[in-house]
N, C-alpha and C positions, 0 to 999 in steps of 0.2 A: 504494500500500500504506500503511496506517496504521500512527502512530508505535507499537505497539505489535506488531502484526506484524512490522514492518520488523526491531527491536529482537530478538523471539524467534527471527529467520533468523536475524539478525549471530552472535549466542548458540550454536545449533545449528551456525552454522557454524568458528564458534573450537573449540567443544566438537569437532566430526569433526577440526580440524587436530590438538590436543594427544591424541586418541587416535592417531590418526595417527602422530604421534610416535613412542609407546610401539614399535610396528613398524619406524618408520625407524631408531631409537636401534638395534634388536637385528638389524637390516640392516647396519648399519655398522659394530657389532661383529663379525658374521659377515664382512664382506669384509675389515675391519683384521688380526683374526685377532691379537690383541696375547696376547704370550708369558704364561704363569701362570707367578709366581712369588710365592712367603711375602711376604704381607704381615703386618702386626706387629698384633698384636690389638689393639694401643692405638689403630692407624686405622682400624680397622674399628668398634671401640667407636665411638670420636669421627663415625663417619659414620652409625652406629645411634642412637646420640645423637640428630645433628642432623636425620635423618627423624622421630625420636620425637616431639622437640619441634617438627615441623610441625604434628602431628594438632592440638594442640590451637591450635594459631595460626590454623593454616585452617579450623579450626571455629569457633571466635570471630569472625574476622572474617567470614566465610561469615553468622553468625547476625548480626550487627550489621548487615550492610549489607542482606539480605532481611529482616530485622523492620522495619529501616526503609522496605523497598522495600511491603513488606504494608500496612505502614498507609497510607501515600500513596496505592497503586493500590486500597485499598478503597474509597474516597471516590470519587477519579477512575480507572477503568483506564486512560486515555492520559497520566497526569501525567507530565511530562517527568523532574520530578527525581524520582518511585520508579523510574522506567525506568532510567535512570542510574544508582542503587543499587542494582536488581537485576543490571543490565548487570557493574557494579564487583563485586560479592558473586559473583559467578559465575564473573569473570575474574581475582580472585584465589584463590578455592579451586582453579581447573584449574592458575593457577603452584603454588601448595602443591604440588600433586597432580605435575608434572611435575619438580618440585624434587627431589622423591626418587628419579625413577626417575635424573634428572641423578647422584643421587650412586651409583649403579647404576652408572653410565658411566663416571666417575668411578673408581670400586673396578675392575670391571673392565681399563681402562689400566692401572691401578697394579698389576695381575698378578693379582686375585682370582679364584676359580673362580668358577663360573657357579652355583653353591650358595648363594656368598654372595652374589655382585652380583643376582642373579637373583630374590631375596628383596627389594631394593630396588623391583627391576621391578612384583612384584607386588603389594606396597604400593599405588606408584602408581595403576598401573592399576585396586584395587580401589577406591581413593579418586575417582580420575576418575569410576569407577562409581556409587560413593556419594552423589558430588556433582552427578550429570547435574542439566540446567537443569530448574527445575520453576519453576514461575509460579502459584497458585492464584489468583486475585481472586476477592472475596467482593462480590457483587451488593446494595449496597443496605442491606439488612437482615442482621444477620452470622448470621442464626437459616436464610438460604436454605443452601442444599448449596452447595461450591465448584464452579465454573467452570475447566477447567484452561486456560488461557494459552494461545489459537491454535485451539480447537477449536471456538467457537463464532461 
């Protein structure tokens, strides 16, 4: 399998573990079964907070390491190092992405209802979705149509 194949499994297959997750996490909540009680809105705030301030962290870095994964692989599509930056851009936007529903996990231990940690949940998971792996190379002349990553 070529390095660039190879590269888009490894991808697709991190990417099924951290959804994957998203299920396991709200498994193990269901068999822990941890007691609801008042938590204090200032920890809830401070946990709304620090999801808030992911979006724009894993969107940053998400964009910095695929701009620079694009420009590598339009020249070459088997360059070692855009693979690696893509590989990196991919593998940190799915921690973004699973970092919140972590704090989901989180809130819920500490006694939250399912209203609010559950709100955490689906951040995540809609960011997991947002951020699925995509790969275009551009063939040559950047005037052709893109090529997606694995299809051709």
């Amino acid at each position: 399998m070529a390095s660039r194949e190879k590269t888009v499994a490894e991808i697709w297959t991190i990417y099924a573990s951290f959804v994957i997750t998203f299920f396991l996490f709200i498994f193990m909540i269901q068999m822990v079964k941890p007691a609801e009680k008042p938590v204090t809105p200032v920890i809830i705030g401070a946990f709304a907070f620090a999801a808030v301030s992911y979006l724009p962290i894993g969107a940053t870095l998400r964009k910095r390491f695929l701009n620079g994964a694009v420009k590598s692989l339009r020249t070459d599509p088997q360059d070692p190092k855009g693979l690696a930056l893509w590989r990196t851009g991919n593998i940190l936007s799915f921690a973004v992405a699973e970092s919140t529903m972590l704090l989901g996990v989180a809130l819920k231990f500490l006694g939250a209802r399912w209203v609010i940690s559950g709100l955490f949940f689906v951040l995540g998971l809609s960011l997991l979705i947002w951020w699925m792996p995509k790969l275009e190379i551009y063939p040559g002349n950047a005037s052709d149509p893109p090529t997606p990553m694995g299809t051709d």
